[in-house]
N, C-alpha and C positions, 0 to 999 in steps of 0.2 A: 706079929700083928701089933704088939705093944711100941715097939721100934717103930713102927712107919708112922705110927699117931704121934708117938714121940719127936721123928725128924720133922714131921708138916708141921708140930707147931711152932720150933726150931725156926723152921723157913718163917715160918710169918712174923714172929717177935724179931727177927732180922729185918726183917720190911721194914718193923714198924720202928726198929732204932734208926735204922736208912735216912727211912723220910723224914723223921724228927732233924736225923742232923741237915740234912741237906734245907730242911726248912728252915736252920738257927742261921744254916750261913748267907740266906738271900738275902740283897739288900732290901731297907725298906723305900719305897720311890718319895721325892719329895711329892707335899701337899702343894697345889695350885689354884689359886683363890680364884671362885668361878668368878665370870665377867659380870658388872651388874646392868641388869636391865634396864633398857632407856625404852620409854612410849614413844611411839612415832606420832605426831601433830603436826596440825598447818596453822601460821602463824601470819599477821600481817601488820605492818609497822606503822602506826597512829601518829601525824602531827595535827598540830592545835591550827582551826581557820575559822574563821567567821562566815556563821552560816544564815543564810534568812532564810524561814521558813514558807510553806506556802501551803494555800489550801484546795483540793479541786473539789468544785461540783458543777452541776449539772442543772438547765435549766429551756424550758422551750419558748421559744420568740413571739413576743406578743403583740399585737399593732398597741399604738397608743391611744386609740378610740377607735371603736367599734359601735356600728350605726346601722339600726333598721329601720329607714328611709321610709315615713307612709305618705300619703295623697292627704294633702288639706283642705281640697275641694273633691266636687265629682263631675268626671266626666268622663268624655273618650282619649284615647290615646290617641295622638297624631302625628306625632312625630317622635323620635329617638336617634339621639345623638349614634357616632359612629362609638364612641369612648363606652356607651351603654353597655356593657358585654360583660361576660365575666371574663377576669380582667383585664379588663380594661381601666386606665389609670387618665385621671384628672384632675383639674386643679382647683382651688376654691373659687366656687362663683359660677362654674359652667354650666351651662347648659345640657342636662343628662333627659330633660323628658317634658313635650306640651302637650297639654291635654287642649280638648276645646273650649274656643270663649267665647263662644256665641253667647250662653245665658249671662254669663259676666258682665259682658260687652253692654246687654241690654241692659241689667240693673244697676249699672255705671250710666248709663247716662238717662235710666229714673232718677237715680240721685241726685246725677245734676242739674236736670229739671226741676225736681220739688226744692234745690237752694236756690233755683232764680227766681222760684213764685215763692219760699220766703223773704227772699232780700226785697223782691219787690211790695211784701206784703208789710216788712218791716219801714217801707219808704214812707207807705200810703201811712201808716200809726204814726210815723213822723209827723209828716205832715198834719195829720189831725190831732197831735200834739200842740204843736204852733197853732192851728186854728183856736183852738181851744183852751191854750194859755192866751193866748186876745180877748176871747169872747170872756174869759174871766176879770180881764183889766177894764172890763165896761162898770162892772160892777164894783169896781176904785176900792175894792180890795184885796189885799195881799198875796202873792199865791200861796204861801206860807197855810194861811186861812181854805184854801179851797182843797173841797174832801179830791181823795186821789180819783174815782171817777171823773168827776166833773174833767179833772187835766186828761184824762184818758190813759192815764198809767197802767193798769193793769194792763190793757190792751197793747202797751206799747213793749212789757215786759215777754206777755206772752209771742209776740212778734220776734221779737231776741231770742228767747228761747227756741222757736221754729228755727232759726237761721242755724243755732247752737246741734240740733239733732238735724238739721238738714245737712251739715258738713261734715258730721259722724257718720251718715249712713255715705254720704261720697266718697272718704276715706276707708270704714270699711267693703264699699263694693271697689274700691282701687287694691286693696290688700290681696281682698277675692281672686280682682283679676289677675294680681303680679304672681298668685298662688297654683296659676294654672301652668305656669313656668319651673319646673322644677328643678333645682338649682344643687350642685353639691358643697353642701355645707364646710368643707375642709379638704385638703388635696388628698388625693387617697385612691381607692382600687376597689372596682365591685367586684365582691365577692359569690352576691347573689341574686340575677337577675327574676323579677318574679311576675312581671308584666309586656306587652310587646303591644306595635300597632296593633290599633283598631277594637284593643280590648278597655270594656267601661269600666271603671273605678268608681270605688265611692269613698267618702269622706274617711280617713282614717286607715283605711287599707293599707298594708301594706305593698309595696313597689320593687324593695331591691336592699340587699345587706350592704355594707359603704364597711371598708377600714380604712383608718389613714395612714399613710404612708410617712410622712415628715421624720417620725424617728418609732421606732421600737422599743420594746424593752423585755428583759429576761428577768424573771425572779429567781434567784439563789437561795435554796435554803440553806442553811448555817447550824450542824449542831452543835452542843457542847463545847466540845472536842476544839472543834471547827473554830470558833471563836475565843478558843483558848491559844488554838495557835496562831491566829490575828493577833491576838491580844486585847479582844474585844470590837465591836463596831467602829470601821475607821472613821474619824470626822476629817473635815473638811477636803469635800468632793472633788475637790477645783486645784488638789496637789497630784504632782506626777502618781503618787501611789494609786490611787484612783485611775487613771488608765491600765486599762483589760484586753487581755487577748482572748477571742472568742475561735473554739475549734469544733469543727463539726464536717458534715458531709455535703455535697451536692451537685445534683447528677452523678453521681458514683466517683467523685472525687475527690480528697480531702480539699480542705480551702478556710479561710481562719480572716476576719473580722478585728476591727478595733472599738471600743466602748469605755464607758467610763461608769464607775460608781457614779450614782444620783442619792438615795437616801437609802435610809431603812425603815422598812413599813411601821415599824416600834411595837410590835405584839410579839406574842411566843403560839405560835399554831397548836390549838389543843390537841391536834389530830396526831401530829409526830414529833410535839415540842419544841420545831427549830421555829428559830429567826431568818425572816429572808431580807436579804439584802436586794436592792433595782438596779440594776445594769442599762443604761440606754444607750442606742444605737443609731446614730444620726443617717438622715438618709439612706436606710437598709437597700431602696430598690436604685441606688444611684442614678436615680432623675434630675439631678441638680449636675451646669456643666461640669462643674471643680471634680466632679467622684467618679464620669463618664471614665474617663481612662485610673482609676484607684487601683485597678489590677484585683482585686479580690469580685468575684461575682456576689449576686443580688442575695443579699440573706433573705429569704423567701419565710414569711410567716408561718409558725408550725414546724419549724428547724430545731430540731433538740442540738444542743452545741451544751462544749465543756468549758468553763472556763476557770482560769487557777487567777487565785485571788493571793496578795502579797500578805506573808505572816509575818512573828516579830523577828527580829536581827539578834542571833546567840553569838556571843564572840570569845575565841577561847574554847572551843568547844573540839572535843577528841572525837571524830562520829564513827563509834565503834557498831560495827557487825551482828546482829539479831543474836544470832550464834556465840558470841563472846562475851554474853554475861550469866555468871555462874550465881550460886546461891548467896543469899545477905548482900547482894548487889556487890557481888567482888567481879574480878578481872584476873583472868590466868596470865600472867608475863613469863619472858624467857629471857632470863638474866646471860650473863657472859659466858658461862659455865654450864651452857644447857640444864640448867636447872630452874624448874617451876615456881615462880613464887604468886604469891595471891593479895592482890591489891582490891582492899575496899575504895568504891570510887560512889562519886556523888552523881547522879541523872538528871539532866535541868529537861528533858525532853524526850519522848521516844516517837516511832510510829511502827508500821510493819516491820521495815526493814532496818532500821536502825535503833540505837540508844546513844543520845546526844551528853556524851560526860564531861563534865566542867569541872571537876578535879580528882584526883585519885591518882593519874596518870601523869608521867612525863614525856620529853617529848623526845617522838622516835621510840617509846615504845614497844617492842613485839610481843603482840595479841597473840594468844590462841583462839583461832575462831573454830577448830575443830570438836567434835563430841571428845569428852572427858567423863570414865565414867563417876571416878572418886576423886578430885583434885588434890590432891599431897603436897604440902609446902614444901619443898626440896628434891623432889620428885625429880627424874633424869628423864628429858625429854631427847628427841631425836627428831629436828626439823624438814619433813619431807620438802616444801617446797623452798627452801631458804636459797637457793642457787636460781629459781625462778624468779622468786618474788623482787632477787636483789635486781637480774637483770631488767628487770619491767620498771625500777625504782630508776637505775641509772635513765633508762631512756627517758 
């Protein structure tokens, strides 16, 4: 029993010299330096251009007078133009609506009765003027000397006077009557008919809503922002920058309009704090021959339309990607050697979509516009799109 315990441990102190040796004689393998990790990024190559900025907003078309037409006399209606309607379009001066002028007619020519019995009344004081500077010369003196009775002046004054309110009341019953003619005040479009034959009117009533046609206008509001990337309110209306593209819809199809800055109202709206700029739109319903064939149809009043207004001119400017600006306003670049470096750059401009940099950068550049979570100066990057972006570059 003591022998058998004795050879198994035999056997196993033999194992364990075995493996020792056979373990002194394996080689040991060379060390091999892992590979280092490169971040995959999308990158895109910046040069320098001169950019003008621009601003849109938004604005609804507005006649340039707007008119609730009332009756200045009273009467009936008797007739109405064909143009009467809603709308219907007209020029200044026309003829939209006669009322009756019977009564008119009458006290037009009271009037001019009671001026020929005063002119006749002022003849007869005439005459008994002259009589009466005679019968004063019997008495060899002066007329200087004779009380104004005796000459019969007052009489001859209030005679004048008669004549003087007898040609007022014929002028005003002429007014009367030219008033029973209702006439449109400026070329324009009724918007809102409110009377027709045979219906009586009275003084002051109103008759029918009038817009004018001649040109339109959009107000632009302007905020902040807005007029920071103008550069401020443009002056002088009458340079090319001042012509506007107006877009909008009608009858279900796009269609776009020309205009020009006119002013700026010169307040700040308490309501939402902008500034609105006036936009005018000459002949919107092209009724004039020159605009019949213009090719854009009739900008129809109550047209909400966009329009982009011209901002300032940045020149030199790298317009880098929403996406590719990192923290303390740096720039992730990819140098020759796919490695990361991080350029502080200066921002003369941003909006949604971009940040406009005017130094920091050179030119040709490769941007990382991709998410980075930690940006590392030196960092080994790996360009996904660099084979794309080149070819898109050559074309």
């Amino acid at each position: 029993m003591l022998k058998s315990k004795v050879f198994a441990i035999a056997i196993l102190m033999g194992s364990i010299a075995i493996g020792l040796y056979m373990n002194k004689l394996r080689e040991i393998p060379p060390k091999v330096p892992a590979p280092e990790a490169a971040i995959a990024v999308k990158t895109k190559k910046l040069y320098e251009r001169d950019i003008e900025l621009s601003v849109i907003s938004q604005g609804t078309v507005q006649p340039s007078a707007r008119t609730t037409l009332v009756s200045e006399v009273t009467g009936t209606v008797v007739q109405i133009s064909k143009q009467f309607v809603v709308g219907g379009t007209f020029d200044k001066g026309d003829v939209l609506m006669q009322l009756d002028t019977a009564n008119y007619d009458v006290a037009l020519q009271r009037a001019k009765a009671t001026l020929i019995s005063a002119q006749g009344q002022l003849e007869l004081e005439t005459a008994r003027v002259v009589q009466a500077e005679k019968e004063w010369e019997i008495t060899g003196r002066p007329n200087s000397e004779a009380p104004p009775l005796a000459l019969r002046k007052p009489f001859l004054l209030e005679a004048q006077a008669n004549i003087l309110e007898a040609e007022a009341e014929v002028k005003y019953a002429t007014i009367k009557l030219n008033q029973t003619t209702v006439r449109a005040p400026y070329s324009g479009m009724v918007s809102r008919k409110l009377v027709g034959i045979g219906q009586y009117v009275t003084q002051g009533s109103p008759v029918a809503e009038l817009f004018a046609t001649d040109f339109s206008e959009v107000r632009l509001p302007l905020s902040e922002r807005d007029l920071s990337t103008m550069g401020g309110i443009p002056e002088g209306v009458t340079s090319k920058r001042s012509v506007v593209v107006l877009r909008g819809s009608t009858n279900g199809a796009n269609a776009q309009w020309s205009g020009h800055i006119v002013r700026s109202e010169g307040v700040v709206d308490q309501t939402n704090r902008a500034q609105y700029l006036v936009v005018q739109i000459d002949d919107p319903y092209n009724q004039k021959l020159q605009n019949e064939d213009s090719g854009s149809p009739p900008l129809l009043v109550g047209t909400f339309v966009e329009v982009t207004l011209p901002g300032k001119l940045l020149e030199d400017i790298f317009l880098l990607p929403a996406g590719g600006l990192r923290k303390n306003s740096q720039v992730a670049t990819v140098n020759s050697n796919n490695r990361l470096r991080l350029n502080p750059v200066s921002i003369a401009f941003s909006d949604d979509n971009y940040f406009y940099v005017s130094s920091g950068l050179e030119e040709g550049a490769e941007v990382i516009t991709s998410a980075l979570g930690m940006p590392i100066e030196g960092l080994r990057v790996a360009v996904t799109n660099r084979a794309s972006s080149n070819s898109g570059e050559s074309e």
